[in-house]
C-alpha positions as CSV (number, residue, x, y, z in Angstrom):
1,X,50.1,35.1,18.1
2,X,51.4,38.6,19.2
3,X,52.0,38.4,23.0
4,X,50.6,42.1,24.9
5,X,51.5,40.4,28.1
6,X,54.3,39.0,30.0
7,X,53.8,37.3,32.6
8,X,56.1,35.8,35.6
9,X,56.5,33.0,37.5
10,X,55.5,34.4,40.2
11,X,52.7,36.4,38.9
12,X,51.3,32.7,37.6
13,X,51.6,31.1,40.7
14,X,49.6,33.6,42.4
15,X,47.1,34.3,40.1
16,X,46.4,30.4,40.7
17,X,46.3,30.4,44.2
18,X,44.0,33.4,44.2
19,X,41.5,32.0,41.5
20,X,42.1,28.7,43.2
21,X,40.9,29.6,46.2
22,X,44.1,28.6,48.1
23,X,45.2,32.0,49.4
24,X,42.2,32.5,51.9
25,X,39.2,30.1,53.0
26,X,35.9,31.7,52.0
27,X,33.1,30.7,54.4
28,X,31.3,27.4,53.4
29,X,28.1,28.0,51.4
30,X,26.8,26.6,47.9
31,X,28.5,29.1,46.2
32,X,32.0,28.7,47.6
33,X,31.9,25.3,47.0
34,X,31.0,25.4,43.3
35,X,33.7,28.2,43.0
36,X,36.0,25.3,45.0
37,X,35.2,23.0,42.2
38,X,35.0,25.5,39.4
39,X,37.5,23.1,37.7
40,X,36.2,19.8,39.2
41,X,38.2,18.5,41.9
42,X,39.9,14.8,40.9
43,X,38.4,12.2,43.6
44,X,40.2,9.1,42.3
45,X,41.6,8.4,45.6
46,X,39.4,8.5,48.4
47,X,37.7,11.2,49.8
48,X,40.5,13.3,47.6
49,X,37.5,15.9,46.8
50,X,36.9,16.5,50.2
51,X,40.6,17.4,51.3
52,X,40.9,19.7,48.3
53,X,37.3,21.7,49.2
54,X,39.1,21.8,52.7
55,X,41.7,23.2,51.5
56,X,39.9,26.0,49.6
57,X,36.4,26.9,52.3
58,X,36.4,27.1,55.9
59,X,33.9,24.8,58.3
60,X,34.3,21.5,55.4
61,X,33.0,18.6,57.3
62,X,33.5,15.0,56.4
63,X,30.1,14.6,54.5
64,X,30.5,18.0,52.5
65,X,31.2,16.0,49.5
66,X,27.6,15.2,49.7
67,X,26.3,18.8,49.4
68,X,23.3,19.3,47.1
69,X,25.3,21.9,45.5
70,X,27.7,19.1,44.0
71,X,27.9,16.0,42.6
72,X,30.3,13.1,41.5
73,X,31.0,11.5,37.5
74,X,33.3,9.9,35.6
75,X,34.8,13.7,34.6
76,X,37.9,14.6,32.5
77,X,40.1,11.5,31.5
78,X,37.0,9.4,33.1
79,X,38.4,9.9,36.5
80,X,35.8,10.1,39.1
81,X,35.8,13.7,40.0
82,X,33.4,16.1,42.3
83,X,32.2,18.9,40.4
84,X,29.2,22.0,40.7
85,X,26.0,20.2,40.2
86,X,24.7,22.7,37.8
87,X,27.9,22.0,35.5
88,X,27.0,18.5,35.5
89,X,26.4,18.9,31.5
90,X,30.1,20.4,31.2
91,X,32.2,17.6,32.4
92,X,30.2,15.5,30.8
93,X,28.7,16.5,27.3
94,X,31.7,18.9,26.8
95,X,33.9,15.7,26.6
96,X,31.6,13.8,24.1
97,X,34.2,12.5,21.4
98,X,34.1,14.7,17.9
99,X,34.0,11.8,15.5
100,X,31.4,9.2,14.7
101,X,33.4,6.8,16.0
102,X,33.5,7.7,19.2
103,X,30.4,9.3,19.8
104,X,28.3,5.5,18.4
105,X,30.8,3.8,21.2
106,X,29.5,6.1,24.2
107,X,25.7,6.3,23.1
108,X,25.8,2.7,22.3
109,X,27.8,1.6,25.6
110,X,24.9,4.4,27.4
111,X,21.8,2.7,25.9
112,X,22.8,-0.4,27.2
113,X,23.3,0.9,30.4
114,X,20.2,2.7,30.9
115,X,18.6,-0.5,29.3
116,X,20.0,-2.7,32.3
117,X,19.6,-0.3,35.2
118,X,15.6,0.1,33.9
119,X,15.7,3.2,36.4
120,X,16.7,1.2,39.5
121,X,20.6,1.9,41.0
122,X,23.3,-0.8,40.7
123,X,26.9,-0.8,41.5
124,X,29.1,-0.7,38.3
125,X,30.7,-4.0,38.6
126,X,27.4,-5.0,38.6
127,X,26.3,-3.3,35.0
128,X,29.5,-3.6,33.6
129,X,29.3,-7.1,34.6
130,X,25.6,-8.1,33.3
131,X,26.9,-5.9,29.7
132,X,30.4,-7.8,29.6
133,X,31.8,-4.6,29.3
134,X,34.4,-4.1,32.2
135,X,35.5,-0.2,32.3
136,X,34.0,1.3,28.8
137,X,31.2,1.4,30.9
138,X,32.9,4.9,31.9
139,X,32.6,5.8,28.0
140,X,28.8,6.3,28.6
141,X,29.5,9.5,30.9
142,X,30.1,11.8,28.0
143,X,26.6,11.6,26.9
144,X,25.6,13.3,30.2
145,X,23.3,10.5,31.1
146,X,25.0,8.9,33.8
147,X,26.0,9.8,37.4
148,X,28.0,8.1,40.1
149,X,28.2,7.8,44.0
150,X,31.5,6.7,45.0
151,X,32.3,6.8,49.1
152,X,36.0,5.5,48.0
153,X,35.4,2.1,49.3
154,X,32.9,-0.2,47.4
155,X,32.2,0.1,44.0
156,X,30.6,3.0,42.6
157,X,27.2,3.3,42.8
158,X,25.5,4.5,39.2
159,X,22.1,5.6,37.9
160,X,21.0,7.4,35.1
161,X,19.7,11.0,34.7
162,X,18.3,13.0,31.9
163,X,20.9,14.5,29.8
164,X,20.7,18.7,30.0
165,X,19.5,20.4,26.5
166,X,23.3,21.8,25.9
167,X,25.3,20.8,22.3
168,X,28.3,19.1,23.2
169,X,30.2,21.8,21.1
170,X,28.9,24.4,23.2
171,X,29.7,22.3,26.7
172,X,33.1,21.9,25.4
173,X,33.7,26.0,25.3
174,X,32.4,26.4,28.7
175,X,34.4,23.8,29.9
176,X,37.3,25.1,28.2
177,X,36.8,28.4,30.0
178,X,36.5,26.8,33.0
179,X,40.0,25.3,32.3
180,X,41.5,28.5,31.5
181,X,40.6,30.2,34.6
182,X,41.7,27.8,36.9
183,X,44.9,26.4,34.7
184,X,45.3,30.0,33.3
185,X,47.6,30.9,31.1
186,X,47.2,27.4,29.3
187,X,46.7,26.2,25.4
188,X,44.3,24.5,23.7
189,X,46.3,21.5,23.7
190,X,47.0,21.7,26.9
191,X,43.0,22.1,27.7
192,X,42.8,19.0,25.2
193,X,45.4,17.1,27.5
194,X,43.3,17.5,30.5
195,X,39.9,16.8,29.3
196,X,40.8,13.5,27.7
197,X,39.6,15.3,24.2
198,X,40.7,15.4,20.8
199,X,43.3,18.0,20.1
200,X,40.5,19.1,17.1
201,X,38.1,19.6,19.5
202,X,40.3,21.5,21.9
203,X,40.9,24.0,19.7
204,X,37.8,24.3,18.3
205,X,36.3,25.1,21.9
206,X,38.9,28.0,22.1
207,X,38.4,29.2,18.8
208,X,34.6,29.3,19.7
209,X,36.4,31.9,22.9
210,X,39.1,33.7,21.1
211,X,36.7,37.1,21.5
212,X,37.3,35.9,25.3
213,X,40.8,35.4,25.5
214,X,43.8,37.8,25.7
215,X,47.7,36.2,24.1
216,X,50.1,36.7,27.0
217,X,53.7,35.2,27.1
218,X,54.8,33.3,29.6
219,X,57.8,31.3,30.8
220,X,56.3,28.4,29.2
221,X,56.3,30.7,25.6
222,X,52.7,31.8,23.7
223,X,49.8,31.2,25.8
224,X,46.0,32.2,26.6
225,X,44.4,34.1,29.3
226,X,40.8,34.8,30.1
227,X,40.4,38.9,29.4
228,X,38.4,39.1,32.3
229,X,40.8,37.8,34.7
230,X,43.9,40.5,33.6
231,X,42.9,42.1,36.3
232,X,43.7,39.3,39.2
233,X,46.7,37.8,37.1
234,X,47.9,41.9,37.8
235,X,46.5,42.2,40.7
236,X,49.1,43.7,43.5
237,X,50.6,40.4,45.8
238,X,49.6,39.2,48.7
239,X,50.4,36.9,51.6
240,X,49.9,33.6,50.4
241,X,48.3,31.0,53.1
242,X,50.8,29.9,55.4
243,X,50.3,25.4,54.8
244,X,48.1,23.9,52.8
245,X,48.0,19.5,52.9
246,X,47.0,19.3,48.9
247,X,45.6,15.7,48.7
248,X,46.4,13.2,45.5
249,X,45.6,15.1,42.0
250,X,44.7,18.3,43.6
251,X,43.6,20.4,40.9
252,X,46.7,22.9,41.9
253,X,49.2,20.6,40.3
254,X,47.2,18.5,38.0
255,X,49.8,19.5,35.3
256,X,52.1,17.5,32.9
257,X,55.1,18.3,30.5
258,X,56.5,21.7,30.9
259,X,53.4,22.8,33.4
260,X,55.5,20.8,36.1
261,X,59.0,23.0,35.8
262,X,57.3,26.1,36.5
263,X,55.2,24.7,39.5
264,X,58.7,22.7,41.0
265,X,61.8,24.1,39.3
266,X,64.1,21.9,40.4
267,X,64.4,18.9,38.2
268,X,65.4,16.3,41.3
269,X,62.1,17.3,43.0
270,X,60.0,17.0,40.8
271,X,59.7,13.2,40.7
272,X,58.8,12.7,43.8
273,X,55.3,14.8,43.8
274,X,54.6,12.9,40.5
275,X,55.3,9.6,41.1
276,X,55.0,6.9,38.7
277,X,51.7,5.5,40.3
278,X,49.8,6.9,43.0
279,X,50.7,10.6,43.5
280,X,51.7,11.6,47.1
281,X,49.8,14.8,48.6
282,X,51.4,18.2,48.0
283,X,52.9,20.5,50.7
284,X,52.2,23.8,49.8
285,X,53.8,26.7,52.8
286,X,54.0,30.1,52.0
287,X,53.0,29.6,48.0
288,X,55.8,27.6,47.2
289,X,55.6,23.5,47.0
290,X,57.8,22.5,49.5
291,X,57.6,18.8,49.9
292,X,54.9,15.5,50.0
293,X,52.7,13.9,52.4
294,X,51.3,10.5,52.9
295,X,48.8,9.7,55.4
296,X,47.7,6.2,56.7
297,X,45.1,6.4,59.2
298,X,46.0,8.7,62.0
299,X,49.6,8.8,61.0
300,X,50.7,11.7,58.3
301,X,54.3,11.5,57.2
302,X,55.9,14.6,55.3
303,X,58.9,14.4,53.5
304,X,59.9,18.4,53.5
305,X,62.5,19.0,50.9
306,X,64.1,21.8,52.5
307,X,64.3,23.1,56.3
308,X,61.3,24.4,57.7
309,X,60.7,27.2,60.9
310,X,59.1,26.3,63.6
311,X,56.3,28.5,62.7
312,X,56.1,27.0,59.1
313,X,56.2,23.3,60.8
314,X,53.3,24.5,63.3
315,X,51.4,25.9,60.3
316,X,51.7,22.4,58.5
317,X,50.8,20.4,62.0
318,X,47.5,22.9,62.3
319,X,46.6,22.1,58.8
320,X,46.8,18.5,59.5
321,X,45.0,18.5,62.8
322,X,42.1,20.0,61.1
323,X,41.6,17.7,58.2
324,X,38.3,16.5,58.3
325,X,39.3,12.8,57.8
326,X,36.4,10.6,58.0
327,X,36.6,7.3,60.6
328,X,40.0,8.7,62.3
329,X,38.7,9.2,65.8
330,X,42.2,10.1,67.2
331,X,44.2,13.4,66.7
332,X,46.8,13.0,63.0
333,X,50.2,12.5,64.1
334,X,52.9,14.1,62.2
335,X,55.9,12.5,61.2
336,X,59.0,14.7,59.8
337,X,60.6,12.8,56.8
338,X,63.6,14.1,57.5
């Protein structure tokens, strides 16, 4: 691939923030929160979603993760995730496996399911349960069939729903495109890598774009870009937002292998944002990831990983006072770790 591109560091890290949404809150509507999810917004740990469309649109509210405009499944990697209702089909049918194999498991595991359920609502311990299937019931979400409710307490609620006339092949390309302007510049394997797909089918989903996509070079080496968004990714700087609280698997730095150097450079850092087990939240001041955060209840304790202003520690207290937590009815206390 003959790079006409090169791109920075920096350049990549603000063309993220921009297409991210994390520069500037855009005023809450339908179509700011489907731009907020554009990517799907990982909602493993509870009420995740909601944090990261906080993060992204002014006047979120606690129940905004219950907009019309949205709606929860088991999404990429079959990790609950909040995404734009009308992409339903994408995070769904796009991840529909490419072999026989695969694709008999999930329509098999789904027939069952809609067989048991007989239109009525049920938890999925419940199904998965009466099927003796335990979690493959998840496999059943690429046919586009199944929906969830999950308030991050009980077990997920599920029900069926008609799957949207779309070819899975053709799902997989939009959801591939909707990968590479969020993740941008990426690979197909990297797309594969975060979709829980076959590398096969990766590629064949940005073969089916490659009259879309402009080569670039990176840090990172050959990449792809959207040709429509060489404009943003050259767009002239601006001020990034001063704090931003990323929750747990933010889509900002949902990233693995090299991905993680050029988001946090420094190799003793980098370990503590992605932990083992549960990721921490992200601490993001002036563009740059500065540190974690943990919050239990109305306690939020942020281990910074360099010295902070006053003004930049004001900025990160302001962002915390205004998370719309649901069931804390006391002001968040911050705790500086160190």
């Amino acid at each position: 691939m003959e790079a006409r591109l090169r791109l920075t560091r920096q350049q990549i890290l603000a063309f993220r923030q921009r297409v991210g949404g994390l520069d500037g809150r855009t005023p809450k509507s339908a179509e700011s929160l489907r731009r907020a999810a554009w990517a799907g917004l990982q909602d493993s740990m509870p009420r995740a979603a909601l944090l990261s469309l906080h993060a992204r649109v002014d006047g979120v509210e606690s129940s905004t993760w219950e907009d019309p405009s949205l709606a929860q499944l088991w999404g990429p990697r079959y990790s609950t995730y909040v995404v734009p209702k009308r992409d339903f089909a994408l995070f769904s049918l796009g991840r529909h496996p490419d072999n026989a194999k695969g694709r008999l498991r999930a329509e098999q595991i789904a027939e069952r399911v809609h067989a048991q359920l007989d239109g009525a609502r049920m938890t999925d311990r419940e199904v998965a349960g009466a099927l003796g299937i335990g979690n493959a019931i998840r496999y059943a979400a690429t046919t586009g069939s199944v929906a969830i409710r999950w308030e991050g307490a009980r077990a997920p609620t599920v029900w069926t729903v008609a799957a949207a006339e779309i070819e899975p092949v053709e799902a997989c390309r939009e959801l591939a495109r909707r990968h590479l302007h969020i993740f941008g510049p990426t690979t197909a394997d990297r797309f594969a890598r975060w979709a829980g797909i076959s590398r096969r089918a990766g590629a064949t989903a940005f073969a089916l774009l490659e009259g879309s996509l402009l080569p670039v070079r990176s840090p990172l080496g050959d990449e792809w870009l959207l040709a429509d968004d060489e404009p943003v990714m050259q767009a002239a700087e601006t001020a990034p937002a001063p704090a931003r609280l990323l929750p747990s698997g933010d889509t900002y730095f949902l990233l693995d292998g090299a991905e993680r150097e050029l988001l946090v450079p420094r190799a003793n850092q980098r370990p503590k944002l992605w932990t083992p087990r549960v990721w921490p939240g992200a601490l993001l001041v002036d563009g740059e990831i500065r540190g974690t955060w943990r919050r239990a209840q109305h306690t939020m304790v942020i281990d910074a990983w360099e010295r902070l202003s006053r003004g930049r520690r004001d900025a990160v207290e302001t962002e915390a006072s205004a998370l719309p937590l649901p069931g804390i009815d006391r002001p968040i206390e911050v705790v500086w770790d160190p």
